[in-house]
mmCIF file of the N, C-alpha and C atoms, coordinates in Angstrom:
data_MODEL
# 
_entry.id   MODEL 
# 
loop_
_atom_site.group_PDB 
_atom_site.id 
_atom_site.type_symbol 
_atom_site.label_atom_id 
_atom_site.label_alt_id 
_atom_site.label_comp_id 
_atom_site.label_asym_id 
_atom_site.label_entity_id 
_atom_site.label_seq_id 
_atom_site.pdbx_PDB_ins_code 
_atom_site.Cartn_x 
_atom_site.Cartn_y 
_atom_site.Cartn_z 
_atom_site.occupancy 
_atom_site.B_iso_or_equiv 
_atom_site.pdbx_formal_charge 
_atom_site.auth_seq_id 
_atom_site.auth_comp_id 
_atom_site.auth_asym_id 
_atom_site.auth_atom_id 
_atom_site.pdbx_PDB_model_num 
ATOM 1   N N  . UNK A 1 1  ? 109.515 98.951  118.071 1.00 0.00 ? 1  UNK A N  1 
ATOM 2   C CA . UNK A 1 1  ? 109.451 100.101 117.168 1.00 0.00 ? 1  UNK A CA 1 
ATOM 3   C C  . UNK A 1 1  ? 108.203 100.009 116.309 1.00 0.00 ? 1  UNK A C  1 
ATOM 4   N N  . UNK A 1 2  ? 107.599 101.330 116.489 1.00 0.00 ? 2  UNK A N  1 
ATOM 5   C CA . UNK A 1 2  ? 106.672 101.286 115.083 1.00 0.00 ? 2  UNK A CA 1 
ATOM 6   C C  . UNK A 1 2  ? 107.134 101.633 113.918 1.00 0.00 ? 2  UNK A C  1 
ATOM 7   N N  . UNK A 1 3  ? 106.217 101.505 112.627 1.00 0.00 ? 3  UNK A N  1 
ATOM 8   C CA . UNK A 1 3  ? 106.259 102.066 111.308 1.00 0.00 ? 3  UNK A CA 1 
ATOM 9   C C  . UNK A 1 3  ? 105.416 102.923 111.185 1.00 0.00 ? 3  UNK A C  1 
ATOM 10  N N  . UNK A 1 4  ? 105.404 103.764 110.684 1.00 0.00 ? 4  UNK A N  1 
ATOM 11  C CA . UNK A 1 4  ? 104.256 104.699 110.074 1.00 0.00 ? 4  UNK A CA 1 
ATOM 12  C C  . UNK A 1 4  ? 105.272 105.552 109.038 1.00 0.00 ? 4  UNK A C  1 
ATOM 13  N N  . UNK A 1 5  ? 104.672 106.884 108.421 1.00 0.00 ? 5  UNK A N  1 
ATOM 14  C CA . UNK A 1 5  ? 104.838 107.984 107.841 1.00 0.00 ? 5  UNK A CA 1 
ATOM 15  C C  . UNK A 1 5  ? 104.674 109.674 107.874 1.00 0.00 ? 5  UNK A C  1 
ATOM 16  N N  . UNK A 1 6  ? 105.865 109.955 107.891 1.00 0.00 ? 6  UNK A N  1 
ATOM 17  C CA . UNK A 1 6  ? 105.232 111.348 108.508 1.00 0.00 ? 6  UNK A CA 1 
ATOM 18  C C  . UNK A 1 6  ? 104.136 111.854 107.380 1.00 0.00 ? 6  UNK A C  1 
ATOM 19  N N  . UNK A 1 7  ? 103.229 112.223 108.313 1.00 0.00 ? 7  UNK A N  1 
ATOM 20  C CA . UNK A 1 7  ? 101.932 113.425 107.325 1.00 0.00 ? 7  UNK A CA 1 
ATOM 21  C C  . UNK A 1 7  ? 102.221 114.714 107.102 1.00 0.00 ? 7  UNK A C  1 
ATOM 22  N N  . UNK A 1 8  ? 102.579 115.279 107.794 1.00 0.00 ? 8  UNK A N  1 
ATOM 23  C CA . UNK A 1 8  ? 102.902 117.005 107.591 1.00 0.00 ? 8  UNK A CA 1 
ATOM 24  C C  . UNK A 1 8  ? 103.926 117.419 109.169 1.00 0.00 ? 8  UNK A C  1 
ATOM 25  N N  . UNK A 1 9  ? 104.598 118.194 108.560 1.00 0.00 ? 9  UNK A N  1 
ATOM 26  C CA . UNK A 1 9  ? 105.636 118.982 109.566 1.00 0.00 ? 9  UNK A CA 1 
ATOM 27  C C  . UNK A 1 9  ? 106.033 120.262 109.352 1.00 0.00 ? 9  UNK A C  1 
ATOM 28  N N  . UNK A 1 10 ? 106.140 121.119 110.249 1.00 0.00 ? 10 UNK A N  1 
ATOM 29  C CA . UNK A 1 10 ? 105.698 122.308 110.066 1.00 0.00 ? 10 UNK A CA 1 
ATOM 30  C C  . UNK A 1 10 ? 107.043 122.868 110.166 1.00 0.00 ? 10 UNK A C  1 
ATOM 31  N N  . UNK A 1 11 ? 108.371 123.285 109.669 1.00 0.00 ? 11 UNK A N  1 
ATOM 32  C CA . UNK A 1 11 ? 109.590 123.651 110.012 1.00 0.00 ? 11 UNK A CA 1 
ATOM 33  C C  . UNK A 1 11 ? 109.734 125.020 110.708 1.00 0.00 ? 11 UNK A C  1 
ATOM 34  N N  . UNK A 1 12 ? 108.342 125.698 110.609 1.00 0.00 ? 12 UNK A N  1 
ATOM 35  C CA . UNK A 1 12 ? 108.913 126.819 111.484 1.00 0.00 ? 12 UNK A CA 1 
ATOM 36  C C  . UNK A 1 12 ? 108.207 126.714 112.886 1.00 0.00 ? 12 UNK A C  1 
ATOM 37  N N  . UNK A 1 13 ? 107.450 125.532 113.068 1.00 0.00 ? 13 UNK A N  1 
ATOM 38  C CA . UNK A 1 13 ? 106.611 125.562 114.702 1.00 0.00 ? 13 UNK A CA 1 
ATOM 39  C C  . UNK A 1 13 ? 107.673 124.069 114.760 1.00 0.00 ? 13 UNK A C  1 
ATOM 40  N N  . UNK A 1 14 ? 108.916 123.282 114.354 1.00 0.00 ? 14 UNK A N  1 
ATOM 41  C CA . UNK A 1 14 ? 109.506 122.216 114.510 1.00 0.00 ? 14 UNK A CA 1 
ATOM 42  C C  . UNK A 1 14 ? 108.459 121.180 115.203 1.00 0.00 ? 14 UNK A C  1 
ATOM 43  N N  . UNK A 1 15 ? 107.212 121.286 114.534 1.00 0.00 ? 15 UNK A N  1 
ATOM 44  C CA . UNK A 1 15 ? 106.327 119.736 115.123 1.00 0.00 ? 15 UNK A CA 1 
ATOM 45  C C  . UNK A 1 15 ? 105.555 118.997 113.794 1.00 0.00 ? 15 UNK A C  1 
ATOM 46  N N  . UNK A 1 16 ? 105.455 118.163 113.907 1.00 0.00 ? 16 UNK A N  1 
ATOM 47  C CA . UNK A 1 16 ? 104.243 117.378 112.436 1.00 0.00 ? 16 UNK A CA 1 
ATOM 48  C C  . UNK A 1 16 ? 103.835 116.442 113.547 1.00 0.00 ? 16 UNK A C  1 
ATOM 49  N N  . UNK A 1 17 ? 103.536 115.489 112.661 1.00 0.00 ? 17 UNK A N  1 
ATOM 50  C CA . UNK A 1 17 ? 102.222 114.585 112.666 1.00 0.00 ? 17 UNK A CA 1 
ATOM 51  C C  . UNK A 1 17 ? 102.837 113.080 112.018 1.00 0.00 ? 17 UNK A C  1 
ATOM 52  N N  . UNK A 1 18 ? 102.950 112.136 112.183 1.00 0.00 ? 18 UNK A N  1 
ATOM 53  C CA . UNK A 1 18 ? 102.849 110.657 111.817 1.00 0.00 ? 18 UNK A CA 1 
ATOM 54  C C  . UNK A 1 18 ? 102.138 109.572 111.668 1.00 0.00 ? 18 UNK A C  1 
ATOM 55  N N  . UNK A 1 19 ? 101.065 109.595 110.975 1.00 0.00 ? 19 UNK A N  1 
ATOM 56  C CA . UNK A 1 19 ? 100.131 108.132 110.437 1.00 0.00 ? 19 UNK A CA 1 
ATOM 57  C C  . UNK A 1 19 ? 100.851 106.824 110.737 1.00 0.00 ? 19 UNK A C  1 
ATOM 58  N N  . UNK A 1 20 ? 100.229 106.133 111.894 1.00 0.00 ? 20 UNK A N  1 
ATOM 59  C CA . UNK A 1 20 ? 101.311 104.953 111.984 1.00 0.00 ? 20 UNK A CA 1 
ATOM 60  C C  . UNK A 1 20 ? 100.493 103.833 111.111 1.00 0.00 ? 20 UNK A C  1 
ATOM 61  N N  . UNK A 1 21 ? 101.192 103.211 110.372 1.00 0.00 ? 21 UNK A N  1 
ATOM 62  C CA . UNK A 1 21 ? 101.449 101.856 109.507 1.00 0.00 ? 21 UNK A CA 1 
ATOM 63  C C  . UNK A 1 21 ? 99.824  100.846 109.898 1.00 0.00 ? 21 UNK A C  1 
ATOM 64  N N  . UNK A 1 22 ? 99.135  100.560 109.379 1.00 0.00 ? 22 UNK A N  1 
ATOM 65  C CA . UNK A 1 22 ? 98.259  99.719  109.695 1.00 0.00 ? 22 UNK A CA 1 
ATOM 66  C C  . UNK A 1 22 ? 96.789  100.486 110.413 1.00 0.00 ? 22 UNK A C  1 
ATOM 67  N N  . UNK A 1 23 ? 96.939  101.321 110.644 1.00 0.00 ? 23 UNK A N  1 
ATOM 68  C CA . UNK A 1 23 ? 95.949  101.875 111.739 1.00 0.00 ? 23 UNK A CA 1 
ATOM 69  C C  . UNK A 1 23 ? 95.361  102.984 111.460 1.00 0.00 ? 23 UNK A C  1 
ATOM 70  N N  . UNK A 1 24 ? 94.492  103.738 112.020 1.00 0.00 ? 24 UNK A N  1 
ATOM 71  C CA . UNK A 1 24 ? 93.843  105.296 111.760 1.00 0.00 ? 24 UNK A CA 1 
ATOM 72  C C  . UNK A 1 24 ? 94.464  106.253 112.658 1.00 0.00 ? 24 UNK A C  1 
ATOM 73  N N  . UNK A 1 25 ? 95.629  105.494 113.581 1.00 0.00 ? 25 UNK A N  1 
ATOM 74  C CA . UNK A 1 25 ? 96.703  106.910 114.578 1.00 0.00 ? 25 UNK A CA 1 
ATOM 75  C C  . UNK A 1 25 ? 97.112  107.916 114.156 1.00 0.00 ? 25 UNK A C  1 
ATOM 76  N N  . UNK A 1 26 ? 97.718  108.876 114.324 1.00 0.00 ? 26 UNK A N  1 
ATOM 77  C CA . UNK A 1 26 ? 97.867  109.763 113.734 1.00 0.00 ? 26 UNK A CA 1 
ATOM 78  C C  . UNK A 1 26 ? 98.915  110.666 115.290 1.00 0.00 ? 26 UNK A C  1 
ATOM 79  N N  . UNK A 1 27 ? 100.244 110.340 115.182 1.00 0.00 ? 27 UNK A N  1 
ATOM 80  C CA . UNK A 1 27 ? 100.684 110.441 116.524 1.00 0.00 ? 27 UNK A CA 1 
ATOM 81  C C  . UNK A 1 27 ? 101.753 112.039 116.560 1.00 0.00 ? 27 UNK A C  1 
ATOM 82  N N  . UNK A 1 28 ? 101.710 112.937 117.041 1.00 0.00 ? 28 UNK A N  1 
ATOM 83  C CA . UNK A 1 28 ? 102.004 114.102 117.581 1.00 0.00 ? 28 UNK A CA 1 
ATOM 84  C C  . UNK A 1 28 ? 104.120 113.752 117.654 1.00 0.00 ? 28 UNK A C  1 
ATOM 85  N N  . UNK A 1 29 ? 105.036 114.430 116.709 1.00 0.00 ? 29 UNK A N  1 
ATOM 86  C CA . UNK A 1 29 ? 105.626 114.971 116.951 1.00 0.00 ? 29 UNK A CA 1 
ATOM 87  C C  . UNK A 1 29 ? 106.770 115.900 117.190 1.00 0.00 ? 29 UNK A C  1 
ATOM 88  N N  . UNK A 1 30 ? 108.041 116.147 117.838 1.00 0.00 ? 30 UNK A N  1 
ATOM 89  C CA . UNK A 1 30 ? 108.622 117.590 117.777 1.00 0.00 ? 30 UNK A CA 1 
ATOM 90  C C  . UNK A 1 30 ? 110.127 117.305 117.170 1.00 0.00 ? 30 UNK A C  1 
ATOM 91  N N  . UNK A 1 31 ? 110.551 117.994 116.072 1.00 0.00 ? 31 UNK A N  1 
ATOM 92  C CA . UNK A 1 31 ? 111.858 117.782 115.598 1.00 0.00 ? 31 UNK A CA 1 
ATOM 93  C C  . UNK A 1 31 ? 113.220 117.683 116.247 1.00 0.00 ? 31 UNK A C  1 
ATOM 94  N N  . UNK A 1 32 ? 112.834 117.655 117.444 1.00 0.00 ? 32 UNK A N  1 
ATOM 95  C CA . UNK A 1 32 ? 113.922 117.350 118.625 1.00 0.00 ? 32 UNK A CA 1 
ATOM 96  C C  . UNK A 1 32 ? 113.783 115.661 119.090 1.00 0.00 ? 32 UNK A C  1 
ATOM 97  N N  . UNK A 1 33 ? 113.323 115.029 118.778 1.00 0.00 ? 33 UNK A N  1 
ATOM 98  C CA . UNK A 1 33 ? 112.723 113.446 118.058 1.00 0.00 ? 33 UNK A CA 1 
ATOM 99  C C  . UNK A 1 33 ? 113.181 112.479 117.154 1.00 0.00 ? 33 UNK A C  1 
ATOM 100 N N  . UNK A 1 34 ? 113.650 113.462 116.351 1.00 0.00 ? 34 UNK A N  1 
ATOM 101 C CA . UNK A 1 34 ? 114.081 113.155 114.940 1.00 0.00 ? 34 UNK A CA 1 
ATOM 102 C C  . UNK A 1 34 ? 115.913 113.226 114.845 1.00 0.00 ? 34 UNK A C  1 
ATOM 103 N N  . UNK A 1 35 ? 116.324 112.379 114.177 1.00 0.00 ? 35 UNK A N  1 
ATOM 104 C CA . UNK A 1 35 ? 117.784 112.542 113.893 1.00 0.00 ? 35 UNK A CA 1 
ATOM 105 C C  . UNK A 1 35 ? 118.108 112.840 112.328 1.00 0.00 ? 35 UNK A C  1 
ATOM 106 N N  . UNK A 1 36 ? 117.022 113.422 111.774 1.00 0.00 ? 36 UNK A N  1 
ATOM 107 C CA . UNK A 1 36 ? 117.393 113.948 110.679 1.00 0.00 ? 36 UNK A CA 1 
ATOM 108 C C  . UNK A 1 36 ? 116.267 114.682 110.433 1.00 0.00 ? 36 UNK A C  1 
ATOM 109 N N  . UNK A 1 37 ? 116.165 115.740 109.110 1.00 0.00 ? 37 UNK A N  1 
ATOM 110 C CA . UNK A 1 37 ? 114.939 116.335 108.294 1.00 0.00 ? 37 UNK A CA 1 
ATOM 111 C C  . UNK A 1 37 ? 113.840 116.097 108.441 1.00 0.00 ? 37 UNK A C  1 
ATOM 112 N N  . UNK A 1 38 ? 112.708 116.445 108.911 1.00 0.00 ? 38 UNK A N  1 
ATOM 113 C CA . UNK A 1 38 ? 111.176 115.646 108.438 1.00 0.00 ? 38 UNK A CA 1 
ATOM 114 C C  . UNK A 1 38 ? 110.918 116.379 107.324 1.00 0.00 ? 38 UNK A C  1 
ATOM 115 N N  . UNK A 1 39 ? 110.864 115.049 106.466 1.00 0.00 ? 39 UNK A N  1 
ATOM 116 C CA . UNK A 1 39 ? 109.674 115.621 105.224 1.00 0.00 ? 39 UNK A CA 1 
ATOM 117 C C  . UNK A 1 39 ? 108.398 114.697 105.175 1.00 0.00 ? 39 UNK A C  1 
ATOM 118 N N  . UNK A 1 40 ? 107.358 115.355 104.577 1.00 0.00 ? 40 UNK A N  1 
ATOM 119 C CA . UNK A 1 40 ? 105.756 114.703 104.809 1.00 0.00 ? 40 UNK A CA 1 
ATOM 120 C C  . UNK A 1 40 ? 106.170 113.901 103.272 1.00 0.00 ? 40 UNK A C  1 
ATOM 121 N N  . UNK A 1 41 ? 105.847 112.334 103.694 1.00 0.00 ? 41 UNK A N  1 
ATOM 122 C CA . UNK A 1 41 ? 105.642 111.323 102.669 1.00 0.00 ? 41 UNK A CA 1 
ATOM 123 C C  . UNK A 1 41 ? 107.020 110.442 103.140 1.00 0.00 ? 41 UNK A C  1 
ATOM 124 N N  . UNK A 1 42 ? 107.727 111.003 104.465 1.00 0.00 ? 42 UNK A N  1 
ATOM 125 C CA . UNK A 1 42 ? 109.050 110.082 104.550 1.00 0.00 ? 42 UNK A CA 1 
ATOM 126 C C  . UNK A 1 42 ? 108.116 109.013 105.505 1.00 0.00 ? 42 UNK A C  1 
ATOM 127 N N  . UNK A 1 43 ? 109.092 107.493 105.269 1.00 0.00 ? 43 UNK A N  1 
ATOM 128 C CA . UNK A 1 43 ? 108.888 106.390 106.181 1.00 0.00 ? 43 UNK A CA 1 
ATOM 129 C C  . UNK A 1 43 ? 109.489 106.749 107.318 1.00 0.00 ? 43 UNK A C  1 
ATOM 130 N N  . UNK A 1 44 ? 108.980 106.424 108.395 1.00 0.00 ? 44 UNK A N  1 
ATOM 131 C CA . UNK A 1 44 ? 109.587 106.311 109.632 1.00 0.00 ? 44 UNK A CA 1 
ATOM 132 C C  . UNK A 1 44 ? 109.680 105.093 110.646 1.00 0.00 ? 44 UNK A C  1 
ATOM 133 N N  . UNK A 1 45 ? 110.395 104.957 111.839 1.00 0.00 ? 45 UNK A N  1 
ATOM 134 C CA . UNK A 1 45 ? 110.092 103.983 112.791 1.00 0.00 ? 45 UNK A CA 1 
ATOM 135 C C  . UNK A 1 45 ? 110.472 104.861 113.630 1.00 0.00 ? 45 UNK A C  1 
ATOM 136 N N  . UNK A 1 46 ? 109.533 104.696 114.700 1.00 0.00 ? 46 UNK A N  1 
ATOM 137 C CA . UNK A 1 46 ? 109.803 105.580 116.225 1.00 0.00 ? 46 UNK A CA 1 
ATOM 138 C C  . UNK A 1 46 ? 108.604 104.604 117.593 1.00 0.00 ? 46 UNK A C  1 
ATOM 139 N N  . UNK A 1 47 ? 109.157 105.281 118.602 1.00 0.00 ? 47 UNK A N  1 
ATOM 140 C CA . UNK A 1 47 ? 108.318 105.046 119.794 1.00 0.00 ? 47 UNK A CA 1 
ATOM 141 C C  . UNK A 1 47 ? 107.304 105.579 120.108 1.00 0.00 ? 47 UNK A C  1 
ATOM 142 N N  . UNK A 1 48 ? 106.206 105.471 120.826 1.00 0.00 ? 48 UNK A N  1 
ATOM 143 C CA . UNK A 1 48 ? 105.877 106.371 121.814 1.00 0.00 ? 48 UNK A CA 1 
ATOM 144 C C  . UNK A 1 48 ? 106.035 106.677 123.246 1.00 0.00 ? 48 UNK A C  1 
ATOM 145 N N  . UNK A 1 49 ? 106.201 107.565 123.815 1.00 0.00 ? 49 UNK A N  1 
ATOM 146 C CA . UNK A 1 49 ? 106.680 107.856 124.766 1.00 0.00 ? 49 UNK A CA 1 
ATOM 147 C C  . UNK A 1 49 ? 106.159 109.641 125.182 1.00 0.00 ? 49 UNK A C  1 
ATOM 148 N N  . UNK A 1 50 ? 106.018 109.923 126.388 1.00 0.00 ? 50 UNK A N  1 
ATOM 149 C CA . UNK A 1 50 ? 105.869 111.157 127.070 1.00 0.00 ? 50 UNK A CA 1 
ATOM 150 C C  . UNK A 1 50 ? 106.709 111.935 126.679 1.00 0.00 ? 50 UNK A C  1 
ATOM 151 N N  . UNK A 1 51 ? 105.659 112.853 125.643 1.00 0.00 ? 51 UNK A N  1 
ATOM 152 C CA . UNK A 1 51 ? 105.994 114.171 125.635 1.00 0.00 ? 51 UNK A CA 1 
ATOM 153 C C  . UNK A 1 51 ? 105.455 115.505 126.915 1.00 0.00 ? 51 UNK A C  1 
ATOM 154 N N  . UNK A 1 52 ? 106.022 116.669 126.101 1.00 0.00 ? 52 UNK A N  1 
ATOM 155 C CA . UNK A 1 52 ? 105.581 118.065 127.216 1.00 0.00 ? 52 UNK A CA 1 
ATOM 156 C C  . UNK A 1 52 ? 104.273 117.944 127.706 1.00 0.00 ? 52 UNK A C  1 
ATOM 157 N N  . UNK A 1 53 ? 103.074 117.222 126.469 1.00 0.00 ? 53 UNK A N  1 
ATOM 158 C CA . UNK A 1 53 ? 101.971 117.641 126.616 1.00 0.00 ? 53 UNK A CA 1 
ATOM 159 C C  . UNK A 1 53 ? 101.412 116.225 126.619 1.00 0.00 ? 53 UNK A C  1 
ATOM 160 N N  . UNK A 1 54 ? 101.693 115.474 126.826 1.00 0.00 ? 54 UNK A N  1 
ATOM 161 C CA . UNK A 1 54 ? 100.968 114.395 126.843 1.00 0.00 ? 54 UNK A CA 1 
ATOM 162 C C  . UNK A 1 54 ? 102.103 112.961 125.879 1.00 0.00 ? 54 UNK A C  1 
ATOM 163 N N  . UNK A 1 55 ? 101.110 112.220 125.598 1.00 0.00 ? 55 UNK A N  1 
ATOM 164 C CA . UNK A 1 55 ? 101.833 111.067 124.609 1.00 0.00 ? 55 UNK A CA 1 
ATOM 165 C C  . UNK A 1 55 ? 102.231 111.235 123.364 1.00 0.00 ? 55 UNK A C  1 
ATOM 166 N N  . UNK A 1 56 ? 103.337 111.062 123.047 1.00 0.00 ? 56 UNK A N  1 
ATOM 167 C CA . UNK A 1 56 ? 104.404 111.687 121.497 1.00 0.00 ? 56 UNK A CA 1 
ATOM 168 C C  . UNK A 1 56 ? 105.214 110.598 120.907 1.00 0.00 ? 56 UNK A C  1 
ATOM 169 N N  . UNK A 1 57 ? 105.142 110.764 119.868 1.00 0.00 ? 57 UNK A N  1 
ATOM 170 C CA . UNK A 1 57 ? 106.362 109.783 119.004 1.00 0.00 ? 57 UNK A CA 1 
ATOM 171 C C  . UNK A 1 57 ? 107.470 110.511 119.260 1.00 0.00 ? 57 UNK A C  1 
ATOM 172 N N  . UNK A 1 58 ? 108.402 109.288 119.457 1.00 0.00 ? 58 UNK A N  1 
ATOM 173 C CA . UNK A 1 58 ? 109.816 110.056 120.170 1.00 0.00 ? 58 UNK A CA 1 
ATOM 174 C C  . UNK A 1 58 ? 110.587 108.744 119.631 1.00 0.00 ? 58 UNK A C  1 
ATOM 175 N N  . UNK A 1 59 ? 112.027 108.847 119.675 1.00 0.00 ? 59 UNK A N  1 
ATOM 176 C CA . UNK A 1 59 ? 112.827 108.592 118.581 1.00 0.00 ? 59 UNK A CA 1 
ATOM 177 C C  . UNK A 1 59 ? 112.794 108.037 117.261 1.00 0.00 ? 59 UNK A C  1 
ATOM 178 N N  . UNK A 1 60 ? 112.222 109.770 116.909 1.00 0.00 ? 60 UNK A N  1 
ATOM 179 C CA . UNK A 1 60 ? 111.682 108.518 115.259 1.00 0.00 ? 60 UNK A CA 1 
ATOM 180 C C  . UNK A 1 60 ? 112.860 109.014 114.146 1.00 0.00 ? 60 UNK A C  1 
ATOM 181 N N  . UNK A 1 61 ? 113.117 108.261 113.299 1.00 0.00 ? 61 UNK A N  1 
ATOM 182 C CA . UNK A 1 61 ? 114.429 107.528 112.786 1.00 0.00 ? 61 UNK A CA 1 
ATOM 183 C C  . UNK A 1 61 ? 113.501 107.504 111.408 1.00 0.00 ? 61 UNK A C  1 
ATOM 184 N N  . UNK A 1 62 ? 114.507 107.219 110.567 1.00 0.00 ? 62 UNK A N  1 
ATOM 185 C CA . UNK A 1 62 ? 113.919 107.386 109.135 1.00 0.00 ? 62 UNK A CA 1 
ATOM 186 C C  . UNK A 1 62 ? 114.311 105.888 108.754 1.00 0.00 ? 62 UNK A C  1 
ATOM 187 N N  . UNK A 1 63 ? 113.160 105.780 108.260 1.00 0.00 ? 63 UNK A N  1 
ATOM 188 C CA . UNK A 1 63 ? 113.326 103.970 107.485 1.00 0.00 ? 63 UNK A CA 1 
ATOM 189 C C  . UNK A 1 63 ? 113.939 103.955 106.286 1.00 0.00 ? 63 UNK A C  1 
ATOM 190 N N  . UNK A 1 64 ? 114.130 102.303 105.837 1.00 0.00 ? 64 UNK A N  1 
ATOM 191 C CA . UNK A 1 64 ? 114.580 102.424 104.291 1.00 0.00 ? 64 UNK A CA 1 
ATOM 192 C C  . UNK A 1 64 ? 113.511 102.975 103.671 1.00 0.00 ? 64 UNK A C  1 
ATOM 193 N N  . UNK A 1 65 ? 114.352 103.719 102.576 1.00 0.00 ? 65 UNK A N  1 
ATOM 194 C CA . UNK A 1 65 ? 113.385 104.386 101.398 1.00 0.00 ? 65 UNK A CA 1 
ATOM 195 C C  . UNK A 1 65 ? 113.583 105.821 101.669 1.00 0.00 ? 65 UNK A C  1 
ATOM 196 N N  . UNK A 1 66 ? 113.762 106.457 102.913 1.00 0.00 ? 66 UNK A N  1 
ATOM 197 C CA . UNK A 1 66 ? 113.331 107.685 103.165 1.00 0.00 ? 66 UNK A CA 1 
ATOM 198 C C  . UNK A 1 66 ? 114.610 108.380 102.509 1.00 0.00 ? 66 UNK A C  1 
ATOM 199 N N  . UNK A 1 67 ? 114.955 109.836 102.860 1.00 0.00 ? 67 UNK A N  1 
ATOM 200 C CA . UNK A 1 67 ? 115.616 110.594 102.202 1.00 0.00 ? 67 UNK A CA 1 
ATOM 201 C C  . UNK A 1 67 ? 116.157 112.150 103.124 1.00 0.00 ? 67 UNK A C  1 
ATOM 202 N N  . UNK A 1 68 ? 118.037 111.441 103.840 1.00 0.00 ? 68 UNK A N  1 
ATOM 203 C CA . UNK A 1 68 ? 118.312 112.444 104.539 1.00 0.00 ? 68 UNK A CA 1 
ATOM 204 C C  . UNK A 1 68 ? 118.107 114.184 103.983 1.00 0.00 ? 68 UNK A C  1 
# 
């Protein structure tokens, strides 16, 4: 699992963006991913894995700290 943070998510196109933890990534993805809310500034841990369009963070899960 990685760490990062979501950056921005867009609730009416259901996609954002995730800055992973340590690095300059910045990884692609869709609220069908997620098992709860994205809000921009939550912690996360997720995978990457094949999305529609290429490579996507996919089961990303909200870390301690974050906020269902």
């Amino acid at each position: 699992m990685l760490i990062g943070t979501i950056l921005q998510y867009s609730d009416s196109r259901g996609f954002g963006f995730i800055a992973e933890q340590g690095t300059t990534r910045q990884h692609f993805f869709h609220v069908s991913s997620c098992d709860f809310f994205p809000v921009a500034g939550q912690p996360v841990h997720f995978e990457l894995g094949q999305g529609r369009k290429g490579i996507a963070a996919v089961n990303v899960r909200m870390a301690a700290g974050g906020v269902k």
